[in-house]
N, C-alpha and C positions, 0 to 999 in steps of 0.2 A: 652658381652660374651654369646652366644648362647649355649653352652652345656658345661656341667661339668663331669667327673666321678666320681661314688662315688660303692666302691667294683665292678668294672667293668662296674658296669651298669650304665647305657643314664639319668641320670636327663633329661625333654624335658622342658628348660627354654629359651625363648625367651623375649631379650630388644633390644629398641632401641638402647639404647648408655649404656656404663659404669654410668655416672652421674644419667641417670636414673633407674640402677639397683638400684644404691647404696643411691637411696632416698628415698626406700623405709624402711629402716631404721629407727628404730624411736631416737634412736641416735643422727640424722644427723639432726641439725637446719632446712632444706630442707625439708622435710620428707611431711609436706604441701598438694601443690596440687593434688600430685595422689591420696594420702587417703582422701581427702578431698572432690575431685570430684567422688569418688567410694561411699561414703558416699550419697551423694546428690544424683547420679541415682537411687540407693537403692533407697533411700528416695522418690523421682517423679517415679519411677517405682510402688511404691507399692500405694501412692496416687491415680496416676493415674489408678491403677484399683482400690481404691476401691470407686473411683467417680462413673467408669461407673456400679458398683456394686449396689451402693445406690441409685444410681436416677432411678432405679427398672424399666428395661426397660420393654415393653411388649414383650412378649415370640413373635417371629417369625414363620415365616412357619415351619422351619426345626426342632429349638426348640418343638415348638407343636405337630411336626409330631412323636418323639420321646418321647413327656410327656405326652402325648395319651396313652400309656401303661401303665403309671402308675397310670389311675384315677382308674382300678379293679384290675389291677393283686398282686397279692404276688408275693413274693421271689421264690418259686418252679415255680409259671407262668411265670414268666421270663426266664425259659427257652426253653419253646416255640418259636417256631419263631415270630420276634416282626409286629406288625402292620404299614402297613404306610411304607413296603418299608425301614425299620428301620434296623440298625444292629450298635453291640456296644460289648464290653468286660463283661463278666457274672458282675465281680465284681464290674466294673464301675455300672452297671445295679444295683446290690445288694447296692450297698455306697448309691445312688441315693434316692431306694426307703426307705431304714433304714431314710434317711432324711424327705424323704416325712411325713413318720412314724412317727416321732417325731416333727415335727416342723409344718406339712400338706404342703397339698397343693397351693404352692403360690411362686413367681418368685425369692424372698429371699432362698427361702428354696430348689429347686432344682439347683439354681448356687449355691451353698456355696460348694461344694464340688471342683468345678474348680476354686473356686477362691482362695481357699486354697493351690490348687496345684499349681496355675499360683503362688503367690508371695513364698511357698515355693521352687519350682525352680530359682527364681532369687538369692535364698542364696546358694544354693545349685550349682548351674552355678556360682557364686563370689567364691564358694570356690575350685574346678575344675580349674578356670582360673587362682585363684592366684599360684597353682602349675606349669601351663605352660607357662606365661607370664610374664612379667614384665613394668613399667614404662608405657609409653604413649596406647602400647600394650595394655593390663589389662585395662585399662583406658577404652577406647576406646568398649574392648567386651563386658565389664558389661555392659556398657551405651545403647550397640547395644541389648544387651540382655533386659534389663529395660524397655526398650523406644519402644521394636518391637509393633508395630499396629496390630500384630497378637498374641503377648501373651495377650496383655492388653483385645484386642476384645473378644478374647475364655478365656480368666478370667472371663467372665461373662456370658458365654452359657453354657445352659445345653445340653450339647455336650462333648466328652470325650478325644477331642482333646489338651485339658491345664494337663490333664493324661499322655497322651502321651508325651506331653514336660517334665513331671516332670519324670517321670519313665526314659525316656533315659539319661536324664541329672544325675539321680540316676546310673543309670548303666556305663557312663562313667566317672563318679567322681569316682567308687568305681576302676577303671580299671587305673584312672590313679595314685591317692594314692597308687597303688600296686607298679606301676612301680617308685616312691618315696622313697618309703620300698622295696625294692625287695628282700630280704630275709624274709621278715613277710610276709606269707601266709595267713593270716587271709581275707588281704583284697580279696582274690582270694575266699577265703569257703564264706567271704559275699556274694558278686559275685552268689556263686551257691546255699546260701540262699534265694536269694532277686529274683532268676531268673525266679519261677513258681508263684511269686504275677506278677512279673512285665510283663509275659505273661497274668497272668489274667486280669490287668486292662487295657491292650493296646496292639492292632494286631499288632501295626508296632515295635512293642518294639522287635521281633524276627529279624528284620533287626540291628536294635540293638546290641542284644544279639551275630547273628553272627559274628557282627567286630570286637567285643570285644574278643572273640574266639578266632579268627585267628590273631588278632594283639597282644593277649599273647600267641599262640604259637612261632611267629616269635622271641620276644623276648627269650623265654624260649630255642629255636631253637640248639644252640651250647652247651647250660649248660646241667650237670648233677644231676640240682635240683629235689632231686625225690619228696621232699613232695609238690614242685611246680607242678611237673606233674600230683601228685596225685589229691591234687589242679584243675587242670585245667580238668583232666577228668570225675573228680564230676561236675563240671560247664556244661562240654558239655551234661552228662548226666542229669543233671540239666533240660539244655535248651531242649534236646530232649523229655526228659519226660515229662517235663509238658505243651511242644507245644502240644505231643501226647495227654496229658489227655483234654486239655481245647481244642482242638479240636473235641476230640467225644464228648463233653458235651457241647459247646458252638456253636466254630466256623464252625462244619460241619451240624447243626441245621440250623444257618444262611445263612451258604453261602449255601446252597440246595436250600432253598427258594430264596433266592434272587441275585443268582450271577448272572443269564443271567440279571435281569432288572439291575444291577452293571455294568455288563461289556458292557449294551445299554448307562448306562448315561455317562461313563467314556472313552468311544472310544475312544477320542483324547487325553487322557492322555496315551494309550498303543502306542508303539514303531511300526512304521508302516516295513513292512516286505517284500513289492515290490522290493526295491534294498536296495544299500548302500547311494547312494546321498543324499534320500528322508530320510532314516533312521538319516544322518548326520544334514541335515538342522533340524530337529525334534530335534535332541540333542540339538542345540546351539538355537533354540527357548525357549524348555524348561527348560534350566538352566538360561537364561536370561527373563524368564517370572515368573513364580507363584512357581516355586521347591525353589527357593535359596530366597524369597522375604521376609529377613531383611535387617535391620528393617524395609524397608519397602519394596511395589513394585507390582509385578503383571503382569496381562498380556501386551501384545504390549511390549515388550520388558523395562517393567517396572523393571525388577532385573538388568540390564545391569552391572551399576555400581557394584553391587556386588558378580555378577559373575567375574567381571575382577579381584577386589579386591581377591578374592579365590583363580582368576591363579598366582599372582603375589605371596599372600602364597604357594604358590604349589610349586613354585618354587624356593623358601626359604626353606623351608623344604628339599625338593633335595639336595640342595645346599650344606647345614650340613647333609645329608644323615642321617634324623631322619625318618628314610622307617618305622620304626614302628608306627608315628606319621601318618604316609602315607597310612597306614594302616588302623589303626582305624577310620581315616577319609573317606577313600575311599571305604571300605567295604560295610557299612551300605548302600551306592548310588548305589554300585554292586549288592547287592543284591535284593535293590529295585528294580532295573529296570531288574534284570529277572524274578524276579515276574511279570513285566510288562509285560514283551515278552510272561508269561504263561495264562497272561489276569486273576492275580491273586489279583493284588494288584496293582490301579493307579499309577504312575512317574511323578509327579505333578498333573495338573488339575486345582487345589485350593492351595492357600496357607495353610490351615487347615490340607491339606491331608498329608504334609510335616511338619508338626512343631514337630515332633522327629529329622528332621535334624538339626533345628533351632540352637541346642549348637554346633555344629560343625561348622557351618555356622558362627557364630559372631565368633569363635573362626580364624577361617581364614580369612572373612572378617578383623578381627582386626589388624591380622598381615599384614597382604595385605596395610592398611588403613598407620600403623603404619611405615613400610620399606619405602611406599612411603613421609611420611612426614619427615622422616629423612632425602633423598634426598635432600626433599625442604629445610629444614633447616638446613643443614648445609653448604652449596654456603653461602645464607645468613649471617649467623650468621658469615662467612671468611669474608666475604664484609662489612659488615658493624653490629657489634653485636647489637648495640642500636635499631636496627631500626626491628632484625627480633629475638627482644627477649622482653619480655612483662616486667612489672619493677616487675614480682611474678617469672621472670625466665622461665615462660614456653611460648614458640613459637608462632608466632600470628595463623599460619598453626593451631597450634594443639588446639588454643582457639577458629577457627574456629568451626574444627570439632567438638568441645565439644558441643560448643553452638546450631551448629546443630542438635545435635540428644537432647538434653535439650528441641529446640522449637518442634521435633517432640511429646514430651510427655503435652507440654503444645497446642498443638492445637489439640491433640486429647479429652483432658477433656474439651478444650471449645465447640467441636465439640459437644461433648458430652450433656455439659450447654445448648446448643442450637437447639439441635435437641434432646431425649432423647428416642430415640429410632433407630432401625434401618432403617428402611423408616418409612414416614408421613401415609402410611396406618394403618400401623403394629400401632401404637396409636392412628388414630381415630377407630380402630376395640378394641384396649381395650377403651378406652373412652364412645365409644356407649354400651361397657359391663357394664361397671359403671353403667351408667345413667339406661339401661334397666333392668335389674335387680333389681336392689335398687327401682327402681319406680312401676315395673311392679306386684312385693311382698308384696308392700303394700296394694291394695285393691284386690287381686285375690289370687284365690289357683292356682300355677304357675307349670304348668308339661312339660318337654321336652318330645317327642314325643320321642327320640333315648334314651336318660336316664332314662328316669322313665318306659317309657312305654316299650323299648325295640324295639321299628318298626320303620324301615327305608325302601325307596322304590325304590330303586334300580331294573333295571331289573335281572331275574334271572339269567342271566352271568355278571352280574360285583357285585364286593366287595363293601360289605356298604361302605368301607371307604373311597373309591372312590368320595363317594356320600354327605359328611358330612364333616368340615370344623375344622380341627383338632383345632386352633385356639378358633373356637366358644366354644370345646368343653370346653378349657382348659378355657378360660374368663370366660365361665359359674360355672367350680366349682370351682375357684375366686373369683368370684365376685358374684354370687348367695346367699346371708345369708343363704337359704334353703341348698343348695347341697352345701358350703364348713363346714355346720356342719353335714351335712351324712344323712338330711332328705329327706325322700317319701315326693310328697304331700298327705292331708290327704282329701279325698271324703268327708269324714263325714261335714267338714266346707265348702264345696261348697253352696251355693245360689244363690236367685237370686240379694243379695247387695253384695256376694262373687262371680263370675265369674269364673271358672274353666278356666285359659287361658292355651291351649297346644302351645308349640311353637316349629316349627320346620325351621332348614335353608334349604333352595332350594339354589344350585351352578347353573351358569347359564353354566357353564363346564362341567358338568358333569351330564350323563347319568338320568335321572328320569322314574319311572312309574307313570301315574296319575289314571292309573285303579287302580292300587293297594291300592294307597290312597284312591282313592273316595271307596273304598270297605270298607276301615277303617274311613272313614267318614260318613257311614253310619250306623254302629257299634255304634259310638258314637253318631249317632241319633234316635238310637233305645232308648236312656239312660238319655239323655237331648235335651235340645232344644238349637238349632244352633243361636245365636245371631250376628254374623258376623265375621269377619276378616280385620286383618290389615296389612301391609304390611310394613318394615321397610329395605330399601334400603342400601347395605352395599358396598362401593365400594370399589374394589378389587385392583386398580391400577392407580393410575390417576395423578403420577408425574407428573412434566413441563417434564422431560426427556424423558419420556415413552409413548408410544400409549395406550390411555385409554381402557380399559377393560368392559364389561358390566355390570353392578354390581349386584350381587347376594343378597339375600335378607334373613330378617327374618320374617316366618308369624305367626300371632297369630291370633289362632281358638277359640273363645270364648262360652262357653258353661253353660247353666244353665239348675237347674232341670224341668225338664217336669211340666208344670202348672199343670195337672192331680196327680201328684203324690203329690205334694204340696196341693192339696185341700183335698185326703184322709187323710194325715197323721194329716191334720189339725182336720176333722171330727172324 
C-alpha cells in the first residue's frame, strides 16, 4: 500500500509488497529480518566510524589547513577571516575550538565533534526513513545511509561537512514528522526553533531549509489551517532572519575574502552558460559523478548506478502523485544549483560538498533499489518459490543487495587497518613529527623560527602562509612536549651541552626570501655562535600512482653562546 489518509492528509509510506508492510510488526512471528538487518547497519555503521576514529589518523592537508586557526585564535578571532584559504560555519568554528579548549590540541579532540554528528545522524536518518518507508525499502536506506564512504570518511575530519549531514537530516526528520501529525504544529515552531542553529553550524543547510518551506506550503496550499500558517510564517521568517544575521557576522566576512579564490577552485562545479547542449551534458555528468555519490561513487561517472536508482524513484513518486514528497526532494537540488549559476555555492565537485543531500539521496536511491527488486522477485517467486526465496523468506535479489552494502562497510575499516591514514605521505609527515620532536627536546633548547620567534620569509607580496606547511605546524603542537603544553623555549638554559636548535620548514613550492633570512641570521650571530645546520628532507608526494614531487625540508640552525661571553660570566 503506497499511501493512506489520515484526516485528509498524505501519510508518505512506501513498501514493497503488503507482506512486507505487515512484517514490520512485532506481532507477526515474521517480524525478523527487516529489524534485524536495520539493527546490524546501525551497528557496522557506527563501528565503522568509530575504527577510522581511533586509529587516530594524521590530520591532512585540508584538515591542517583549517586547524591552522586554531593553534592562536579565540572564539571572537574566529571571526576574522580564516587563514589558509579557509571558510566554515561561525558555530561549527565555536564547537571546534570549545574542544580544543578542553581536551587540547590533538587529532582525537578536533574530530570528535563530527563524529558525533556523523553516528548521531544515522539515528536520526533511521528515524525520518521509518516514517516514509517500509519493508525491503527501509532496509535498504538505512543500510545506504550507515555504510556511505562519505559519512564514515567525514565522521573523522575536522571538516564541518558530517555537520552538514546531521543538521539536514534534523531539518527534514522535523518536516516530515509534521506531515505524520498534521494537525500538531509543534513540529512546524521546532522547525523555526532549530532554523537559526542550523544556519549556524552549515551553509548548505539554507538549501535545506528552503525545500522544507516550499514543500509545507504546497501541503498547507488548499487548507484553512491558520495556526499552520502561522507556523510556517515564523519558519520562513525564522530562515530569513537568521540567514540575514549569520551572514553579516559570518558569511559575508568569508566569502569577501575568499570567494573569487572559491569560485577559481570550483569552476567546473558551476553550470556552464554558452548554450543549452553543453549546459545539458554538464547535468547528466554531474548527477552521475560526485552530487549523488551514495553510498558510494564519484567521478568518471562513478554515481551512475545511483542516479538511475533516483529516476526510477522519481517516477514512483509521480506515479502516486506524492508532489509534496517531490517537492522536498527536489527543491534543496533547485536551489543548489542556482546558487551555482550565481557562482554562489558549488553543484557538486566533491562528494563532501554535497553530503546535506545525502538523506534524500539514500531515501530515493532506496526506493529506486527496492521497486526494482520487487520486479525481480516476483516472476521469480510465480516460477518457481523455492528457488527465489531464501529458507528466512527473504529474496535471494534482496540478500544480495544487503550483503552488498554490509561488505562496503567492512572494506572500508579494513581499508582503514591497513592504510591508517589518508595517503602514505600524510603518516610519514606525522611519523617524522614523532620521531623529531621527542628526539630533538631532549638534548637542546628547541624554537621554531614561525612559533616562537614569530619570522617567516616570504617575499613581501605573498602571505606567510603561503610559505609554511600547515601540517608541520599542526605535528608540531602534537607532537612537540614543549609547544603542546603552551611552553616558550627558555634562553636562560641554552649552552654549549644545551644547543639552541631553531627549526624552520623551507616548501620547495613556494615562494622564499634568502636575504631576509640571511638578515636574520646574522641577528642571531651577533648573540651566539653558529654551530651548523642540518637538513631533514620531507617528501611531499611520492605515491606508485603519482609523479613525485621534490621534497621540501626541515632545517635546524644550531646555536651556542658566544665563547667570549662564557669566559666573562665565568671570571
Amino acid at each position: 500500500m503506497l499511501t493512506t489518509q489520515i484526516a485528509d492528509r498524505r501519510i508518505i509510506c512506501f513498501t514493497t509488497t503488503e507482506q512486507e508492510g505487515r512484517s514490520l510488526d512485532s506481532s507477526q512471528p515474521g517480524i525478523d529480518w527487516h529489524a534485524r538487518c536495520i539493527i546490524a547497519f546501525l551497528v557496522l555503521g557506527v563501528t565503522a566510524r568509530l575504527i577510522r576514529y581511533l586509529l587516530r589518523f594524521p590530520l591532512w592537508g585540508d584538515e591542517a589547513m583549517l586547524a591552522m586557526n586554531f593553534l592562536d585564535r579565540g572564539f571572537l578571532d574566529l571571526l576574522r577571516p580564516l587563514d589558509n584559504h579557509q571558510v566554515a560555519p561561525l558555530l561549527f568554528l565555536w564547537t571546534e575550538c570549545a574542544a580544543i579548549k578542553l581536551l587540547g590540541f590533538n587529532e582525537w579532540a578536533v574530530r570528535l565533534f563530527p563524529l558525533i554528528c556523523s553516528i548521531a545522524s544515522m539515528f536520526v536518518f533511521h528515524r525520518m526513513a521509518r516514517l516514509l518507508l517500509r519493508g525491503t525499502a527501509l532496509v535498504l536506506a538505512v543500510g545506504m545511509f550507515a555504510v556511505s564512504y562519505s559519512g564514515i570518511r567525514y565522521g573523522a575530519e575536522m571538516k564541518p561537512y558530517a555537520v552538514d549531514l546531521l543538521v539536514s537530516t534534523i531539518l527534514l526528520t522535523l518536516t516530515v514528522r509534521w506531515w505524520t501529525r498534521p494537525g500538531d504544529t509543534r513540529w512546524l515552531w521546532a522547525l523555526a526553533a532549530f532554523m537559526p542553529l542550523a544556519l549556524g553550524f552549515s551553509f548548505p543547510a539554507v538549501f535545506i531549509a528552503g525545500g522544507v518551506s516550499v514543500a509545507v506550503a504546497t501541503v498547507l496550499w488548499n487548507t484553512k489551517d491558520r495556526g499552520a500558517w502561522i507556523a510556517w510564517i515564523a519558519l520562513n521568517a525564522a530562515l530569513v532572519g537568521g540567514f540575514l544575521a549569520w551572514y553579516a557576522v559570518n558569511i559575508r566576512v568569508q566569502s569577501g575574502a575568499e570567494l573569487t579564490t572559491m569560485n577559481a577552485l570550483w569552476s567546473e562545479a558551476f553550470p556552464p552558460r554558452d548554450s543549452v547542449a553543453s549546459l545539458l551534458a554538464w547535468l547528466v555528468q554531474v548527477h552521475a559523478g560526485p552530487l549523488l555519490a551514495q553510498p558510494f561513487g564519484g567521478d568518471n561517472w562513478g554515481s551512475l548506478a545511483t542516479t538511475l536508482l533516483c529516476l526510477v524513484a522519481a517516477s514512483v513518486v509521480i506515479r502516486q502523485r506524492q508532489y509534496s514528497l517531490l517537492v522536498l526532494c527536489g527543491m534543496p537540488f533547485a536551489l543548489n544549483l542556482l546558487a551555482a549559476f550565481l557562482r554562489r555555492f558549488p553543484y557538486g565537485g566533491h562528494m563532501r560538498l554535497s553530503m546535506f543531500l545525502a538523506p534524500i539521496v539514500c531515501i530515493l536511491a532506496a526506493l529506486g533499489a527496492a521497486a526494482l527488486l520487487k520486479r525481480i522477485n516476483e516472476p521469480k517467486r510465480e516460477k518457481d518459490e523455492r528457488k527465489a526465496v531464501s529458507t528466512n523468506g527473504m529474496p535471494w535479489p534482496t540478500v544480495t543487495a544487503i550483503a552488498v552494502l554490509s561488505l562496503l562497510a567492512i572494506v572500508s575499516a579494513a581499508r582503514d587497518f591497513c592504510l591508517p591514514g589518508k595517503e602514505e605521505q600524510e603518516i610519514r609527515k606525522r611519523d617524522f613529527a614523532r620521531w623529531f620532536w621527542g628526539s630533538m627536546e631532549r638534548n637542546h633548547e628547541v624554537a621554531c623560527i614561525k612559533t616562537d620567534f614569530g619570522k617567516t620569509f616570504p617575499p613581501d607580496d605573498i602571505a606567510w602562509q603561503l610559505c609554511i606547511s600547515p601540517q608541520f605546524l599542526c605535528n608540531e603542537r602534537i607532537y612537540s612536549p614543549q609547544h603542546s603544553r603552551g611552553e616558550r623555549p627558555d634562553m636562560a638554559r641554552v649552552s654549549r651541552e644545551r644547543p639552541l636548535a631553531c627549526v624552520q620548514y623551507w616548501s620547495h613550492a613556494t615562494p622564499y626570501d634568502p636575504a631576509a633570512f640571511n638578515r636574520w641570521l646574522v641577528e642571531m650571530q651577533c648573540r651566539y655562535d653558529f654551530v651548523g645546520c642540518q637538513h631533514y628532507p620531507i617528501l611531499s608526494d611520492n605515491d606508485a600512482d603519482r609523479r613525485p614531487e621534490p621534497a621540501d625540508r626541515v632545517e635546524v640552525y644550531e646555536f651556542v653562546p658566544k665563547a667570549a661571553e662564557k669566559v666573562v660570566r665565568g671570571g
